[in-house]
C-alpha positions in Angstrom: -1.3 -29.6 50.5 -0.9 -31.7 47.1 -4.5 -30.5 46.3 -3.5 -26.9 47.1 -1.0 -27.4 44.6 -2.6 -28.2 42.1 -5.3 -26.0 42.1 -2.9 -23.2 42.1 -1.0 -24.8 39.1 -4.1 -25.3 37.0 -5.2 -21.6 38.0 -1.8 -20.3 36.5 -2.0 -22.7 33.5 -5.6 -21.0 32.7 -4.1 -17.5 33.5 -1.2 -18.3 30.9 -3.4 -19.6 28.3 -6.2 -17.4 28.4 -3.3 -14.1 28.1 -1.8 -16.4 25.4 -5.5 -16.6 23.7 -5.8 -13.2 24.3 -2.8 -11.9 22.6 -3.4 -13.7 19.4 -6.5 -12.5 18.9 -5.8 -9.1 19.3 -2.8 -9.6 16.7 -5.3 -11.3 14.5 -7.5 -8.5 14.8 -5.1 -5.7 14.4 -3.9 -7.5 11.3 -7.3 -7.7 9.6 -8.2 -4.2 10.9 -4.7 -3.2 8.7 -5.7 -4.8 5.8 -9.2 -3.4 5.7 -7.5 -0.1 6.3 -5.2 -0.7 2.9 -7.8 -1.5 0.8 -9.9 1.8 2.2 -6.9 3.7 1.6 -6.1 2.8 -2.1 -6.9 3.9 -5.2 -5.9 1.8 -8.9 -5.2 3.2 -12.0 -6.4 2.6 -15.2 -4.1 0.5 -17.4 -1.6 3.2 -18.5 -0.2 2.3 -22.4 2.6 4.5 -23.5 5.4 5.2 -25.7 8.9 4.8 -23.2 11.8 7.1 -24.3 13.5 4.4 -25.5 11.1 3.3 -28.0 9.7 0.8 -26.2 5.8 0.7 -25.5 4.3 0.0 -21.7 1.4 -1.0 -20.4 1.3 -0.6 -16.7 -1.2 -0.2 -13.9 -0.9 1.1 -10.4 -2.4 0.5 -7.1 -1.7 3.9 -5.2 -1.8 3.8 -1.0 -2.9 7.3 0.5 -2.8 8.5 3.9 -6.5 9.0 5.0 -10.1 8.0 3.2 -10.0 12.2 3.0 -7.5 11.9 0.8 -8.4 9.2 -1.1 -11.7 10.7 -1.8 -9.8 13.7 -3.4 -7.4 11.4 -5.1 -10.9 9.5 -6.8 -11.3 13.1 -8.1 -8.4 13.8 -10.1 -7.0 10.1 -11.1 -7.2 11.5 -14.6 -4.5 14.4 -13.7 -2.8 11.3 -11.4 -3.0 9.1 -15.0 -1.4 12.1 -16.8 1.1 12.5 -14.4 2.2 9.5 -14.6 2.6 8.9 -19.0 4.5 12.3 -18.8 7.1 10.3 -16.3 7.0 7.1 -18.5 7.4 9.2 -21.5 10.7 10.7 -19.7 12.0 7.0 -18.5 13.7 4.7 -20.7 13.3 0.7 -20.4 16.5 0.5 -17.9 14.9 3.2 -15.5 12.1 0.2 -15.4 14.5 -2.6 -13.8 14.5 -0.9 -10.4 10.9 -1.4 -9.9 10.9 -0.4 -5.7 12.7 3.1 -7.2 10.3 3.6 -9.7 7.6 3.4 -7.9 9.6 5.6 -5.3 9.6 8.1 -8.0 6.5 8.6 -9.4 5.3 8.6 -5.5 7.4 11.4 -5.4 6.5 12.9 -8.0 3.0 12.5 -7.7 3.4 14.1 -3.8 3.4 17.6 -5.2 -0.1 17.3 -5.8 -1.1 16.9 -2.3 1.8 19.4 -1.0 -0.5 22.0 0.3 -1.2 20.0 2.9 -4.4 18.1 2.1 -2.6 14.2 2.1 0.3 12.5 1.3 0.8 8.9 -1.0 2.2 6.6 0.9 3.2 4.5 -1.4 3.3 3.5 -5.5 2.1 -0.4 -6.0 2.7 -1.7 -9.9 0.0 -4.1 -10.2 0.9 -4.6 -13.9 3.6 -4.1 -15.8 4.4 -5.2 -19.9 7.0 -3.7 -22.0 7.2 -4.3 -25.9 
């Protein structure tokens, strides 16, 4: 009876750590599988310099997350129109508008939205991957 035993416990210690093993490398994989996604999903900007409306001159560059590689591929097309898009909102902003950063980047994915309004994507969201004000 003592052997039955512990058979059966070792057969439920494998069962709980193989599920255990199991678990975490599906987790492992879905996280990998999200970052691969990101990067296959983003598009950068060149390094923007403007005049603020303050004044004040920016350099800035963006890391921009789209919903699908379709859009992306559009996106690649027009990051020129994207570029201008974004110095005619820095050009409006003054260096306070800039201390928010998560609402600035908010905005100009907002604003930016209304070129994929007719239903071809959507941004996702506005990264500042660089950022210097003079």
């Amino acid at each position: 009876m003592k052997k039955l035993l512990k058979v059966l416990f070792v057969c439920v210690l494998l069962t709980v750590l193989s599920g255990g093993g199991l678990y975490y490398y599906q987790h492992n994989k879905a996280k990998a599988a999200t970052i691969d996604k990101l990067a296959d999903q983003t598009i950068q900007t060149n390094q923007i310099s403007t005049n603020l409306n303050s004044d004040n001159l920016i350099q800035v560059k963006f890391s921009i997350e789209l919903d699908s590689k379709d859009t992306k591929k559009q996106a690649e097309k027009i990051v020129p129109i994207i570029e201008s898009d974004i110095i005619k909102i820095l050009s409006q902003s003054n260096k306070g508008d800039l201390k928010n950063i998560a609402a600035f980047e908010e905005k100009i994915k907002n604003q930016l939205n209304v070129r994929f309004s007719d239903g071809e994507g959507k941004i996702i969201h506005v990264y500042t991957t660089e950022l210097l004000i003079q």
